[in-house]
N, C-alpha and C positions, 0 to 999 in steps of 0.2 A: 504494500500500500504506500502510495505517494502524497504527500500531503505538502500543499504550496501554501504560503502567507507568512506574514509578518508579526503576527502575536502570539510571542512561542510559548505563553503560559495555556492558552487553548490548545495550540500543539501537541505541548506534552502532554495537559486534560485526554484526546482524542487518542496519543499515542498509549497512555496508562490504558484506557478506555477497550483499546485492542489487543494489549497484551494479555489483558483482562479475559477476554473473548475468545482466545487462541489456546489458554489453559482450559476451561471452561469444554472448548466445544472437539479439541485435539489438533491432532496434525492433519487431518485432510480440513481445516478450516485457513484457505488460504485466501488472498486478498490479491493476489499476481496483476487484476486488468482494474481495480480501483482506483481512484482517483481523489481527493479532498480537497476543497479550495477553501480557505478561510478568509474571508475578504472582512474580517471584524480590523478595526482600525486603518483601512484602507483607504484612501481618498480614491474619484473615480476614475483620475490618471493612472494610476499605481494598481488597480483593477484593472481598468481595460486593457493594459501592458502587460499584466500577467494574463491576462487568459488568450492573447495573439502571441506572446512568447512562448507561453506553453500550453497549448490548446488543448480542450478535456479531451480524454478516450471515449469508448461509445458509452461507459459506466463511469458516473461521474456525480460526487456530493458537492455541492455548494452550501456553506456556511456564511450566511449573508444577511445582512438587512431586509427585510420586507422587502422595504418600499423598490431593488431589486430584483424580484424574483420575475415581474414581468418582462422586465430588459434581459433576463438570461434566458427565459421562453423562448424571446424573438430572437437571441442572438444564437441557439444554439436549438433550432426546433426539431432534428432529428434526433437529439443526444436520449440516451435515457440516463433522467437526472431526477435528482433528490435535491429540495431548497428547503434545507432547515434557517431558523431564524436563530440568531445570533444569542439570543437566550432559551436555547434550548437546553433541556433536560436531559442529564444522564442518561434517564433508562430512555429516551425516545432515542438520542445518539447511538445508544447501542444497537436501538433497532433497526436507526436504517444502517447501521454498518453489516448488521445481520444479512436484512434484504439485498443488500448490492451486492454483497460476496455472494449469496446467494445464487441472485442474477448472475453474474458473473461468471460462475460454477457451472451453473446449468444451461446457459446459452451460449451458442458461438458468439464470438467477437467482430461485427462487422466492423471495418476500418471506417470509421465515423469519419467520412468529409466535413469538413466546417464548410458550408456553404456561404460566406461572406458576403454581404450586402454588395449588391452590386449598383455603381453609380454610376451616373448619364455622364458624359462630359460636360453637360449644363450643374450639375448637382455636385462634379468635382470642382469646375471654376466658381462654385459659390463656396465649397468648403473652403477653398484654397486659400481666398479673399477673404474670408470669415477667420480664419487663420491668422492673415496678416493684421487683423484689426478694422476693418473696413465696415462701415458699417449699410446699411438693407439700403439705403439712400445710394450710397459709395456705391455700390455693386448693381445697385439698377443702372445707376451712370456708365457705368465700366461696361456692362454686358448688354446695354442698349432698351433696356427694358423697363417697366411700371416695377416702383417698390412693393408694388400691391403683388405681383409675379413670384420678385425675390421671397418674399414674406411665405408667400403659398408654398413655393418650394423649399423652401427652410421646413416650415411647419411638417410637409409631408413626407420629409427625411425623419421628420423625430419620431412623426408617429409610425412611420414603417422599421424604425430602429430600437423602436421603445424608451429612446431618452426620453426626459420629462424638462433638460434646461437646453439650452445654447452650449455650456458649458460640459453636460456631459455628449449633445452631439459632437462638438472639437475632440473631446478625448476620446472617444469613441473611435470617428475620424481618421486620430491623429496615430492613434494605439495602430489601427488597419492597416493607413500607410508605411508606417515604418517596423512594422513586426513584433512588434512591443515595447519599443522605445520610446518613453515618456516625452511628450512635444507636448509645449505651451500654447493657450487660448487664450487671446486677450477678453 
């Protein structure tokens, strides 16, 4: 079992949590195609960078904030995933580590493509521009068009992406273009 994030006091909680589970259940209780992201204390740069730097398996736990769980739907809708909330409970912990290993165990492993949001060449030069600071005015000027336009396709990137600000579509964005290396959104 692989476990990614940056708050190693839940870490090691999840790691006790399986060692736990491996005495308990024996040696054919393995965890080999599991995956765990723990996005508690993450900002949404430092997220979206980890899951393009290392993109889940087809069996995959997200430990995440709520308000999350819908932007990991959209970003990853063929995965089979578990979204626990960040104040989750022991024994629920255990259990879906039970279920995935399970899963895991008993189904093949299909090679899970990240199917990645795909952008218009219109919906790149607005990211792009969006990037350098520019603002829905700027980029109607630039691309020839009504801010009224810009605005619609801004709005329709988020909601096809599941962000909810400007700021997590840049990071979003920015995570995609560059493979998980953290890029600034003014």
């Amino acid at each position: 079992m692989t476990i990614y994030g940056k708050d190693c006091l839940f870490i090691y909680g999840i790691e006790k949590i399986f060692r736990q589970l491996c005495k308990e259940k024996g040696s054919r209780f393995r965890s080999d195609g599991t995956v765990i992201y723990v996005t508690a204390g993450m900002g949404l740069v430092e997220m979206y960078s980890l899951f393009f730097s290392r993109p889940p398996p087809h069996y995959s736990i997200f430990i995440s904030s709520e308000r999350h769980f819908d932007s990991l739907t959209l970003l990853f809708p063929g995965l089979v995933k578990l979204c626990l909330a960040e104040n989750v409970h022991v024994h629920e912990l255990r259990q879906a580590l039970e279920v995935m290993i399970l899963l895991c165990q008993q189904n093949q492993q299909p090679a899970y493509i990240h199917g990645a949001f795909k952008f218009t060449s219109a919906e790149q030069q607005i990211m792009r521009l969006l990037l350098r600071g520019h603002s829905v005015e700027d980029i109607a000027r630039i691309r020839g068009v009504s801010p009224t336009t810009v605005s619609v396709q801004r709005n329709s990137l988020m909601k096809r992406t599941g962000t909810k600000s400007l700021q997590a579509l840049c990071s979003l964005y920015s995570a995609m273009r560059s493979g998980g290396e953290p890029a600034m959104c003014r």
